[in-house]
SELOTI-50667 format. One record per atom (N, C-alpha, C, O, CB): z, x, y; residue in one letter. Coordinates in steps of 0.05 Angstrom, whole numbers, plus 5000, padded with zeros to 4 digits. Glycine has a CB too. Example, Ala and Ser with C-alpha at 12.3 -4.5 7.8 and 13.67 -1.06 7.14 Angstrom:
515652644886A 515652464910A 515652644934A 516952854934A 518152264911A 514252574955S 514352734979S 515752585001S 516152685023S 511452824988S 
// end
This chain:
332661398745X 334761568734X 336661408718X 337561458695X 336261718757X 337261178735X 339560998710X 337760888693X 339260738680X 341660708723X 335060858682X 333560688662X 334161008642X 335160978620X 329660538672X 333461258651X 333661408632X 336261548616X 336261648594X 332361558641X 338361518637X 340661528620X 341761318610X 343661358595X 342361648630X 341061048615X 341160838599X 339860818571X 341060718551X 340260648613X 337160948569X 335161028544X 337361178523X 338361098502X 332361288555X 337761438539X 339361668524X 342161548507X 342861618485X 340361918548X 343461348523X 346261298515X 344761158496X 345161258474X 348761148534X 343361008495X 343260878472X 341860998443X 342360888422X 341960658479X 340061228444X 338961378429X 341361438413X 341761378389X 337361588441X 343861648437X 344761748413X 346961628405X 348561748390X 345161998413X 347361348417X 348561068400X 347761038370X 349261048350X 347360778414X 344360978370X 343960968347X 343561258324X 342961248301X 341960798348X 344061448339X 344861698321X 347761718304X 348261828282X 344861938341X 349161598318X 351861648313X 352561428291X 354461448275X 353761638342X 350361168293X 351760928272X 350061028244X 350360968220X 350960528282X 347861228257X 346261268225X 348261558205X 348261608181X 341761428234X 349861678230X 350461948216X 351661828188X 350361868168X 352762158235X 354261668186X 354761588162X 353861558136X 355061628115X 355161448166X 350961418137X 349261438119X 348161728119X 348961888102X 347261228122X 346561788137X 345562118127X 347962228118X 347162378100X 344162348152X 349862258119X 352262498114X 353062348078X 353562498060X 355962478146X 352862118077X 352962018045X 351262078031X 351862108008X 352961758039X 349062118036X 346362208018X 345662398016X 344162467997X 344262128023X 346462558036X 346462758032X 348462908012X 347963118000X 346362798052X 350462768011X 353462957992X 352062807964X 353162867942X 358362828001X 350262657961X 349662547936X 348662837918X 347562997933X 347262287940X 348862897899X 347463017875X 343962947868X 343062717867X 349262897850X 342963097866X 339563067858X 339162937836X 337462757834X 337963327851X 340963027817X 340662777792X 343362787777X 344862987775X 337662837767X 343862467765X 346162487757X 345562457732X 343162467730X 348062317768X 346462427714X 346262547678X 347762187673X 349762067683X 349262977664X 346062117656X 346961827640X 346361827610X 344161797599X 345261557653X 349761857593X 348261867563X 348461657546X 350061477551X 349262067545X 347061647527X 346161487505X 346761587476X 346761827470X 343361457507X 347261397462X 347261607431X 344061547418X 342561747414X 350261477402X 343361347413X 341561317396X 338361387410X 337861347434X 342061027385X 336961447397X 334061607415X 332361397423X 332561157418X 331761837395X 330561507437X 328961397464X 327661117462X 326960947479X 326461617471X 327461127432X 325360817430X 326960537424X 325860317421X 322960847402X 330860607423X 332160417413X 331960267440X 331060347461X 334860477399X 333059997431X 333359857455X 335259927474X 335059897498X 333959627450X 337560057458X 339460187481X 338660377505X 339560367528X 341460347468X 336360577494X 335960777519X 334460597531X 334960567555X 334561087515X 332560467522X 330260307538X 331660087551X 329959937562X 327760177520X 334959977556X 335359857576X 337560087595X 338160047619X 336359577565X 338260287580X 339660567603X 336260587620X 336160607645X 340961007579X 334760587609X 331860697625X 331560497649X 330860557672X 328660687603X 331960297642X 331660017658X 332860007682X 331759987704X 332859787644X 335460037675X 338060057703X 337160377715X 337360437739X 342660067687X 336260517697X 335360777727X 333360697743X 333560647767X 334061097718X 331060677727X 329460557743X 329360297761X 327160247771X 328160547731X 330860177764X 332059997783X 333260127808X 332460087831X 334059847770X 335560277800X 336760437816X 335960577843X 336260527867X 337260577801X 334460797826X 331360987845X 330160777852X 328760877869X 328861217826X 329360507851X 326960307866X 329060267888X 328460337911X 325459967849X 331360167882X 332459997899X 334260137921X 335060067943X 333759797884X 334860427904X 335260687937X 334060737944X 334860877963X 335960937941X 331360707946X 328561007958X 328861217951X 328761407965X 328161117988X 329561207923X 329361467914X 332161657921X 332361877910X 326761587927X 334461537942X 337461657947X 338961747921X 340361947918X 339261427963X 338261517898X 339661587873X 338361627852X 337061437844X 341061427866X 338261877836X 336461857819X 338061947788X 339662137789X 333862047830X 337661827765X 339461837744X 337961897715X 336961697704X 340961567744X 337862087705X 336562137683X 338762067657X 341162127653X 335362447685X 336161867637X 337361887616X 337262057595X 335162137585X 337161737610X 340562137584X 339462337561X 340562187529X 342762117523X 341162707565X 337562187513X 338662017494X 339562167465X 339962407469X 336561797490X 340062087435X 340262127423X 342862407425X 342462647420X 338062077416X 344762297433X 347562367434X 347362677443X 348662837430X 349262317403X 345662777468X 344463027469X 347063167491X 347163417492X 340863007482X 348963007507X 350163127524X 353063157511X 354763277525X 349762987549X 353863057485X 356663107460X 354163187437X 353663047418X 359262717448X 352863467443X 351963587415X 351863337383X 351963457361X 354563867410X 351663137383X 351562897371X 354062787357X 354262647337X 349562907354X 355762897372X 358262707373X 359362527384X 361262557399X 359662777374X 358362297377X 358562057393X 360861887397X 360761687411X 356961917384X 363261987383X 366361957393X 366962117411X 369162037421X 368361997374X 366062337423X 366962497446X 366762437466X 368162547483X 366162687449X 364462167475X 362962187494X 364562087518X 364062157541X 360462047488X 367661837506X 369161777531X 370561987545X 370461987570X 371061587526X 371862187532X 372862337545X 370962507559X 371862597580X 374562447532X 367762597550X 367562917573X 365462647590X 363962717609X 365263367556X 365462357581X 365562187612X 368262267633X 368662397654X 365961817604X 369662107616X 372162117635X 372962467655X 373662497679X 375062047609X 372462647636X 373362927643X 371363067667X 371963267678X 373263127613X 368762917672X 366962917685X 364463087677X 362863137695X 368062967706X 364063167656X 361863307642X 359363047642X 357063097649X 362963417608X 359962877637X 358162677645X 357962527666X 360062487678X 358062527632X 355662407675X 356462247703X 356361947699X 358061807710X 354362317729X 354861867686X 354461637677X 354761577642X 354861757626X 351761607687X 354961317635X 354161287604X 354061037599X 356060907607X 356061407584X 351860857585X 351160577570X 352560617542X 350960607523X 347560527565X 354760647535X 356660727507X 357360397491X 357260177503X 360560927519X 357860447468X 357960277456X 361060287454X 362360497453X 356260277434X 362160027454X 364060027444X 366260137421X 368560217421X 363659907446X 364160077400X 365360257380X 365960557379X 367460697364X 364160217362X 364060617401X 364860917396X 366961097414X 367661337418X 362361067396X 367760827425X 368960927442X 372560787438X 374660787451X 367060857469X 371460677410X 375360507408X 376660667392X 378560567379X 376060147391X 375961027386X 378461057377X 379861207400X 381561367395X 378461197350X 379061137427X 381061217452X 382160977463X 384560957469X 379561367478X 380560777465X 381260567473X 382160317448X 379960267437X 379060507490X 383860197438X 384260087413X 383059807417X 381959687398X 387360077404X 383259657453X 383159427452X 379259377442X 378359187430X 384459317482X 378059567451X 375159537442X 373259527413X 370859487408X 374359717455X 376459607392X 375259427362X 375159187363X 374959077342X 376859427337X 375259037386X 375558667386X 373058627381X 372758417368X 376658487415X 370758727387X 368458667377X 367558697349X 365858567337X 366858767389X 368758857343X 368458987313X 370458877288X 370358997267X 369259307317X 372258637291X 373658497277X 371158327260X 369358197270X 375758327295X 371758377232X 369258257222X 368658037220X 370557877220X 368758307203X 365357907217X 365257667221X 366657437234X 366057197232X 365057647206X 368857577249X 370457367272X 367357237286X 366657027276X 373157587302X 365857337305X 364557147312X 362057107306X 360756997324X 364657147331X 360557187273X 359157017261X 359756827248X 358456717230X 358157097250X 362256757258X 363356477240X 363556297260X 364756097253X 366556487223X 362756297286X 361756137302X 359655997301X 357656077289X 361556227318X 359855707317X 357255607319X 355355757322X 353755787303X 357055467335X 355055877348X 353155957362X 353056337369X 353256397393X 353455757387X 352956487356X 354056817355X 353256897384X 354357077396X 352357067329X 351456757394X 350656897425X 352456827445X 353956957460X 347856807437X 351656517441X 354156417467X 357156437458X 358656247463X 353756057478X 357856617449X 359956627434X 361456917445X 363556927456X 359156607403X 359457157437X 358957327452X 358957317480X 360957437489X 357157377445X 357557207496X 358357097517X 360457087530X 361457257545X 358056957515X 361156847524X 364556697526X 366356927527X 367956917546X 365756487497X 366457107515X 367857397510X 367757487540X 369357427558X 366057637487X 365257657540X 365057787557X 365457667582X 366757797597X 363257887554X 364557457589X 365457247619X 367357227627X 367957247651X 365356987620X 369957187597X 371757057596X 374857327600X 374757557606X 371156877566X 377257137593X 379257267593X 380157517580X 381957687586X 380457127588X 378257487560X 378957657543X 376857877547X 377458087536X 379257547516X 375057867557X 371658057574X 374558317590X 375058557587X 368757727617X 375958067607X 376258217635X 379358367619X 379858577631X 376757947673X 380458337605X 381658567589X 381058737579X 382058947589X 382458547575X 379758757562X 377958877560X 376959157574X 377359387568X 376658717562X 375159017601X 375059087625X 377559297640X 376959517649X 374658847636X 379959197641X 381459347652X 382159597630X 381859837634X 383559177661X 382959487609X 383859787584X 381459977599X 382060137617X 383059717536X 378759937589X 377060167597X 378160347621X 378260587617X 374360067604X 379060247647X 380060307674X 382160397675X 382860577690X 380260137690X 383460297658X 386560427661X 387060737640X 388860897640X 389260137649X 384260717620X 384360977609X 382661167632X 382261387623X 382860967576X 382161147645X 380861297668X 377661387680X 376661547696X 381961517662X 376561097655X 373161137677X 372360917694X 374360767694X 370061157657X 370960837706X 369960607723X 368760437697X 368160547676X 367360707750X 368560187702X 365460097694X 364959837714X 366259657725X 365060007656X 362059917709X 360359807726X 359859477709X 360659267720X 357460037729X 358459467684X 357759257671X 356759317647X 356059537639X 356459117683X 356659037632X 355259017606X 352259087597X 350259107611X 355558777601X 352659117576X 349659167567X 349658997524X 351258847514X 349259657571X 348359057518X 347858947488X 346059127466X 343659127471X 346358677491X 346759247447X 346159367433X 345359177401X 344059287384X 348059577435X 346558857397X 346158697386X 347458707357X 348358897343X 343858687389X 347258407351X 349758447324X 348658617296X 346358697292X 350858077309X 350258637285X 349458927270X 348858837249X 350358657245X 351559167265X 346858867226X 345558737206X 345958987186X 346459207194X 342458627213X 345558917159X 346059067142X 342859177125X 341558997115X 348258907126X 342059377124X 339359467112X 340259657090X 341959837094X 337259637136X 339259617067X 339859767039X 336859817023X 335159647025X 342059547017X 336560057007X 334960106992X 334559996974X 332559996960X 335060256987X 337259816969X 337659676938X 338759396954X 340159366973X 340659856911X 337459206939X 338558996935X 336358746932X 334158826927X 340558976957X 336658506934X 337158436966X 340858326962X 342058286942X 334358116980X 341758316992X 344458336990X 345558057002X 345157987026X 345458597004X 347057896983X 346557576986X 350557576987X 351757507008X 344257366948X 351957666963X 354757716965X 356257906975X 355358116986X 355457716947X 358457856971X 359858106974X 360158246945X 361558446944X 362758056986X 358958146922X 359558296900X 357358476895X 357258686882X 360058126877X 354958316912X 352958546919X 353258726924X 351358856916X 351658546931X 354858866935X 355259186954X 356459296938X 355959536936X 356859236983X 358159216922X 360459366904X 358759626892X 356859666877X 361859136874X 360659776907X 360160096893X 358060246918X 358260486922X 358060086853X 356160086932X 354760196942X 354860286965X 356260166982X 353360096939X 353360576972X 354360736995X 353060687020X 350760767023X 354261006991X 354760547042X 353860557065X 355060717096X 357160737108X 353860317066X 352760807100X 353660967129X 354760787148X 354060567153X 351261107145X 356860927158X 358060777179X 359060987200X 359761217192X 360360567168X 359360927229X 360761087243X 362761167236X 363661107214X 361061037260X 364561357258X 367861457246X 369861327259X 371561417274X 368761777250X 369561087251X 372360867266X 373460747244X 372160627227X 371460557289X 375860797243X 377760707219X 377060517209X 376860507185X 380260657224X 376260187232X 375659887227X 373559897206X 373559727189X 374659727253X 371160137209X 369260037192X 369260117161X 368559947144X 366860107203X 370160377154X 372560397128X 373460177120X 372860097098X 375160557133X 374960027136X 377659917119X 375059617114X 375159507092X 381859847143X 373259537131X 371759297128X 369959297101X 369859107085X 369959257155X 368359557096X 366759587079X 368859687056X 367359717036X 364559757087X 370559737051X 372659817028X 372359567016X 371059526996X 375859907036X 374259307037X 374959037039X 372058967020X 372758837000X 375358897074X 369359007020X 367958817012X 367159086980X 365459016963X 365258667040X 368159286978X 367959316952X 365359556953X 364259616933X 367359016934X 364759656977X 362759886982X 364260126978X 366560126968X 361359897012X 362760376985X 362960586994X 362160617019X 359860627026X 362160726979X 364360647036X 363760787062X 363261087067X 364561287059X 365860727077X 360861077084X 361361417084X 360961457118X 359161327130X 358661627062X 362261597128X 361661547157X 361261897158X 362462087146X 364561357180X 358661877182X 356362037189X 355661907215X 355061677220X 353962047168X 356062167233X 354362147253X 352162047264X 350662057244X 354162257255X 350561937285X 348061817281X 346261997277X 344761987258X 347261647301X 346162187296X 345062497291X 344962557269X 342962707267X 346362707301X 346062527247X 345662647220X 344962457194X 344562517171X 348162787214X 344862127212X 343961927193X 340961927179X 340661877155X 344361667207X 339261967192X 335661827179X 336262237156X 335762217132X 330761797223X 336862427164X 337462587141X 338662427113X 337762397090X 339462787152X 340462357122X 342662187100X 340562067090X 340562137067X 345461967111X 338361897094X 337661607085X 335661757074X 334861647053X 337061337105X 334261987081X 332162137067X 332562287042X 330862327025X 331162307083X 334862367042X 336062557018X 337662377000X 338662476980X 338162807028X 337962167005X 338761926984X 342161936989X 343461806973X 337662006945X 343562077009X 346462127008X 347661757008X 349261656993X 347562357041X 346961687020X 347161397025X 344961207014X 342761277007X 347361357053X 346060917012X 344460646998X 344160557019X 342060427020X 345860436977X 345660567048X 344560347065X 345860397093X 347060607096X 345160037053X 345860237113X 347560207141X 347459927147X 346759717136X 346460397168X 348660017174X 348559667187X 348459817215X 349660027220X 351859387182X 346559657232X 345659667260X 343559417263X 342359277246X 344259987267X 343259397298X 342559197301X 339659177300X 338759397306X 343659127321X 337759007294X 335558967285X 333459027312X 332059227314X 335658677273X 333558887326X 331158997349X 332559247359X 331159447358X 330558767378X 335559277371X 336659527383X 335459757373X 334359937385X 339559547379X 336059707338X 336460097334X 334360037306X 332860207299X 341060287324X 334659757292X 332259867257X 329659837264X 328159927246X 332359647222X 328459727284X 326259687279X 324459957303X 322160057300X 325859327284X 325659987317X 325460237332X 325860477319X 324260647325X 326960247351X 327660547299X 327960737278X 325660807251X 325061017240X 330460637268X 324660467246X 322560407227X 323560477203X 322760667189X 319960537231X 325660337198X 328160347187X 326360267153X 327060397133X 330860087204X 325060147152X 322960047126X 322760407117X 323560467094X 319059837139X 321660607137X 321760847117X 323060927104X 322261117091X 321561017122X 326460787100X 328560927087X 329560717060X 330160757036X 331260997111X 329460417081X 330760227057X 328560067063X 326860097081X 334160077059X 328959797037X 326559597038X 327859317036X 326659107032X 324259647013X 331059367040X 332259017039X 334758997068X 336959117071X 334558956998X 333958857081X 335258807100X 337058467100X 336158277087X 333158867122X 339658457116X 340858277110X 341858187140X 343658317151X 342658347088X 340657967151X 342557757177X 344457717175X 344557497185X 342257507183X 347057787167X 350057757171X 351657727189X 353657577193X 351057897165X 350457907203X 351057897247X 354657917238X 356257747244X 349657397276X 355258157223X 357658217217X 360458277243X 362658187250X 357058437200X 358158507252X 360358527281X 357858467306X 355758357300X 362458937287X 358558547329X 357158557347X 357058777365X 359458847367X 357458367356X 355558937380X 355559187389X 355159167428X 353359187445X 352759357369X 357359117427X 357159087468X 356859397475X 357759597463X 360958927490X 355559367497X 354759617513X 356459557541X 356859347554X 351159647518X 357359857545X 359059937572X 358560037592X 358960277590X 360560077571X 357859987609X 355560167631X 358160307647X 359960177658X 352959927657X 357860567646X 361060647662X 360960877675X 359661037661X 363560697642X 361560967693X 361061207710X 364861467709X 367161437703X 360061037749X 363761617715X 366061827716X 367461757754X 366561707776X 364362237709X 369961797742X 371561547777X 370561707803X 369761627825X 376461547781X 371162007791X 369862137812X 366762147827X 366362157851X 370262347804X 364962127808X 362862057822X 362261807835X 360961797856X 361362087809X 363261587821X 363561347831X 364461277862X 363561117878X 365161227814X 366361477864X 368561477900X 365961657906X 366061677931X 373161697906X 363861777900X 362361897917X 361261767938X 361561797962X 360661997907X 359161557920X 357961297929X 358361207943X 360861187945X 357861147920X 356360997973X 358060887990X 358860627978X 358060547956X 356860878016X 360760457996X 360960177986X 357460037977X 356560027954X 362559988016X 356359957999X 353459928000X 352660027968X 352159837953X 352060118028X 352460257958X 350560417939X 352260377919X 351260397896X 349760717944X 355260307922X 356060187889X 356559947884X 357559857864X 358260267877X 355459807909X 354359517908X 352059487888X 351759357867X 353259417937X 350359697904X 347359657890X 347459727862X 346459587844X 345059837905X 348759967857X 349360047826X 350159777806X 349259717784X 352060267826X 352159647822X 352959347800X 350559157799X 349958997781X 355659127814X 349759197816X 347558887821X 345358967796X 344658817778X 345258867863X 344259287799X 342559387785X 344359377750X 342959387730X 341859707801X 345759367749X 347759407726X 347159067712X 346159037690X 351759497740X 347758887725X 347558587719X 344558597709X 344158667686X 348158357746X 343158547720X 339758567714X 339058727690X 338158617670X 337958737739X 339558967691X 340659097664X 340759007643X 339159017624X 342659157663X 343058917645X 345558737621X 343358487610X 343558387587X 349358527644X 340958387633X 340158107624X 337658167606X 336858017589X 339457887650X 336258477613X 334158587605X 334658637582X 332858587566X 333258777617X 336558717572X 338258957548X 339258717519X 339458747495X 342359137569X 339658477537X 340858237520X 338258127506X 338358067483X 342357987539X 335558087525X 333457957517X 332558127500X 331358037480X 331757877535X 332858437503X 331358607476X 332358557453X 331058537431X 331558897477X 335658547459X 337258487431X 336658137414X 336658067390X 341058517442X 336358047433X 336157767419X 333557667414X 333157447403X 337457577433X 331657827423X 328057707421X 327557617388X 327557777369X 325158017431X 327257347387X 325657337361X 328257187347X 328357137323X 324457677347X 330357127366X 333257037346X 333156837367X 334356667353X 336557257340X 332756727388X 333456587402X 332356357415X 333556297436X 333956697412X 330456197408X 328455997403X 327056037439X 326955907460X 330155647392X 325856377428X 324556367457X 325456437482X 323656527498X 324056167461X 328156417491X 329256427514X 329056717518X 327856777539X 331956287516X 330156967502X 328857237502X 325857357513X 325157497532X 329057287477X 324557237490X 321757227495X 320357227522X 318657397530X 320957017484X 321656917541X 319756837560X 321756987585X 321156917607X 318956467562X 323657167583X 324957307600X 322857617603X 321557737620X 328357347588X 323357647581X 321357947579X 318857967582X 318158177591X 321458087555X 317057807577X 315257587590X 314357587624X 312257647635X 316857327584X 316757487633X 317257497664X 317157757668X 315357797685X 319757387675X 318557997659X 318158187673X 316458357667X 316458567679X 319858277678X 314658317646X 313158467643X 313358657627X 312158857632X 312658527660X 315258647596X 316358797589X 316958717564X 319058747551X 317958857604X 314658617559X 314858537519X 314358717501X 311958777497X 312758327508X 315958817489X 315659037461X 312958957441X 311958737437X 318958997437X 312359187432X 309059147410X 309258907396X 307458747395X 308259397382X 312058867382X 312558667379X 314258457383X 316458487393X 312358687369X 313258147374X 315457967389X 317357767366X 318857567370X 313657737412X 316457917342X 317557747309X 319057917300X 317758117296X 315357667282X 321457947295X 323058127287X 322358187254X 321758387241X 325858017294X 322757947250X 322157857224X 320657897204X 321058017183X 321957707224X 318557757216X 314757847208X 314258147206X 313058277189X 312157737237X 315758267234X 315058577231X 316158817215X 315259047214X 315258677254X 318958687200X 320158807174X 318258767154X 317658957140X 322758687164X 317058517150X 315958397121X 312458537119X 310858587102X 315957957123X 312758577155X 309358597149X 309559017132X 307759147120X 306858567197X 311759077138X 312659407131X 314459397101X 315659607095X 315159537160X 314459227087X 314659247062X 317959087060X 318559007037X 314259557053X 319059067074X 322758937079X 322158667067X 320058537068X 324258887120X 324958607052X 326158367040X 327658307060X 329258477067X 327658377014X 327358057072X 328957987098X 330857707081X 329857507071X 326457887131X 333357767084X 335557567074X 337557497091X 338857667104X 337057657051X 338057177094X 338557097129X 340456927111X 339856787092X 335656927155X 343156967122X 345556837102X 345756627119X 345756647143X 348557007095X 346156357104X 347656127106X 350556147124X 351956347123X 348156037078X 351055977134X 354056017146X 355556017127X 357156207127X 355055817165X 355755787098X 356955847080X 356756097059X 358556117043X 356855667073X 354556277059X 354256577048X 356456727064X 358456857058X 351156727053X 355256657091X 357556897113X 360456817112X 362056997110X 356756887151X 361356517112X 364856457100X 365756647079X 367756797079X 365256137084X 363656617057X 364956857031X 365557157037X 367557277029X 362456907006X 363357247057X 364557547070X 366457487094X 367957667103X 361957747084X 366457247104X 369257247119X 372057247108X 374057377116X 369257037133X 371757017081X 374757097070X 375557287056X 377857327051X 375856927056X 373257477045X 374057737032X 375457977061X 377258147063X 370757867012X 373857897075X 374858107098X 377258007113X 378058137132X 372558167120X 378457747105X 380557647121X 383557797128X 385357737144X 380957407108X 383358027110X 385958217113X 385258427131X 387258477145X 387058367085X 384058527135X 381958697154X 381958657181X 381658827199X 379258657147X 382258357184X 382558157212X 384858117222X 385158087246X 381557887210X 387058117203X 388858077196X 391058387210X 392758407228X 388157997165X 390158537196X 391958847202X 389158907240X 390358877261X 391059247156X 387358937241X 387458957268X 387458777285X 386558837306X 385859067274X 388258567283X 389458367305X 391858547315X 391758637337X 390558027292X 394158607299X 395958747310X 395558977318X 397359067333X 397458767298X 393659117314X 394259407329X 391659347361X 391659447383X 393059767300X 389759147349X 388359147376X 389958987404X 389659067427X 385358997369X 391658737396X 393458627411X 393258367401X 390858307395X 393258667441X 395258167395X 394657847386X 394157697411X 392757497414X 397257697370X 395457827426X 394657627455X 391457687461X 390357507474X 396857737489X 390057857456X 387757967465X 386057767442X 384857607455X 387458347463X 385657737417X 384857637400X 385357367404X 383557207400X 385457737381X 388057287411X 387856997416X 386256837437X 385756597433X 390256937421X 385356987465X 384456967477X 381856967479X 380756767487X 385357047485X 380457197471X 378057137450X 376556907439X 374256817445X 378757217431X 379056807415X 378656557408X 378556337424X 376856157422X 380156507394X 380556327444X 380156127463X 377956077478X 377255847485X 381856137478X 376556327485X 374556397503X 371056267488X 369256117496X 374956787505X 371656397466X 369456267441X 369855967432X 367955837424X 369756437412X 372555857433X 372855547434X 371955417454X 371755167451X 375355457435X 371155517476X 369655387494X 367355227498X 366955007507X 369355517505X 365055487481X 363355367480X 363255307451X 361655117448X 361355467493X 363755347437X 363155237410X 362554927401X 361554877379X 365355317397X 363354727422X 362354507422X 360554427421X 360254187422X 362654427433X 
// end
């Protein structure tokens, strides 16, 4: 009799330490909604695809997160997307920075032109940012406007592709029309070098490039042109690595407090891995390999592994500027750098710099 109520006390001992978990997984949602702007084959959804599928492996299936791409949950308005995050219409989002700095101001710091292609090194430079002092500012603005985030991701530095050219100056562009998102910075940058800006939605861009409304864009080369097959619209592309396009992995606060500690542990961990997957897509073929033999490891090498070769082999003029080509579009854009240092913050930019002085050695 005492071995069996000794049994029992302890049965529903271990009932009582599991209820916690069943009663969390249970209040979880069947699927939570994670958006994207650009469609399914860019590198961006295919590293949002990455971190779900991580997710669902590494819950048993407790969390499960669908991605929706090509700006499908803001009808393709891809400035909306922080707020009906924040407002809770979304649950999740991999957002780009830019589209998200005309709520947040400090997040044009990536988008100051050619500030960090005038670095040694644009990756570890990049880097240094995000690691650094000026990352974790960054970091907080997003929070203190009212969503979580989890971590980084990479959408890659943004290159310039035109119908016309090939595009070597800045006297090259003069007059000519390029699409750009709707953030003030990229107006006043492409004004600065003597274009026409026309800013259009992404949703309404490969229209634009078909009906001739526009001469050209800028996006990043493995992320979004070569997944786009960007050769169907223009045939001269240009390495400038003008700005750079960080990705935000960020949840709505409320769903986030859903989560247990444990499961928004796992969400970050899955978020980092992510960030390393998402970086190697962006940089494959720019990085003497170190991309390559990552994606490699996991099993997860794109059709192709030449960025380069695979413009030229599709008809593209590929033009890869000198550091001294890219100085000339740095000092034409130097007023540009100049007026958003102040409105993004000087202490934030100075910091930056410091952060990128690091490694620049």
């Amino acid at each position: 009799m005492h071995n069996f109520v000794k049994k029992c006390a302890t049965l529903v001992g271990m009932a009582l330490v599991s209820i916690p978990l069943w009663a969390n997984a249970a209040s979880y949602k069947a699927e939570y909604s994670l958006s994207v702007v650009p469609g399914p084959t860019s590198g961006w959804a295919l590293t949002a695809e990455y971190f779900t599928q991580l997710v669902k492996e590494r819950s048993n299936g407790r969390i499960n997160i669908k991605v929706y791409p090509a700006a499908q949950l803001m009808s393709g308005k891809q400035t909306s997307e922080f707020m009906l995050l924040r407002n809770g219409a979304i649950d999740f989002a991999m957002a780009s920075t830019i589209n998200w700095s005309p709520q947040i101001k400090e997040l044009n710091l990536p988008a100051l032109p050619f500030m960090i292609a005038h670095q040694p090194d644009r990756f570890k430079a990049m880097d240094a940012i995000l690691a650094g002092k000026s990352g974790k500012v960054l970091i907080d603005a997003v929070e203190k406007k009212g969503v979580k985030f989890i971590g980084w991701a990479e959408n890659g530095f943004r290159e310039l592709t035109t119908s016309k050219g090939p595009i070597a100056t800045p006297a090259d562009l003069k007059g000519m029309k390029i699409r750009v998102v709707g953030s003030p910075i990229f107006i006043e940058t492409f004004d600065a070098l003597g274009a026409n800006p026309v800013n259009m939605n992404w949703s309404e861009a490969t229209t634009g490039f078909q009906q001739g409304l526009v001469d050209g864009q800028e996006n990043p080369t493995n992320g979004i042109n070569i997944g786009l097959k960007i050769w169907d619209y223009h045939k001269f592309t240009t390495d400038w690595h003008y700005i750079i396009d960080p990705l935000l992995l960020c949840a709505n606060p409320k769903i986030w407090s859903g989560f247990s500690k444990e499961d928004q542990q796992l969400l970050i961990e899955c978020g980092k891995d992510s960030e390393q997957y998402g970086k190697a897509l962006s940089r494959m073929g720019m990085d003497d390999g170190k991309s390559l033999a990552l994606l490699q490891k996991l099993n997860r090498v794109p059709a192709y592994t030449d960025p380069y070769a695979e413009m030229e082999a599709h008809g593209m003029t590929v033009t890869k500027l000198t550091p001294e080509q890219i100085n000339a579009f740095y000092e034409v854009t130097a007023p540009v750098r100049e007026k958003w240092t102040k409105i993004i913050g000087e202490d934030l930019v100075k910091a930056a710099l410091e952060d990128m002085e690091k490694v620049a050695q």
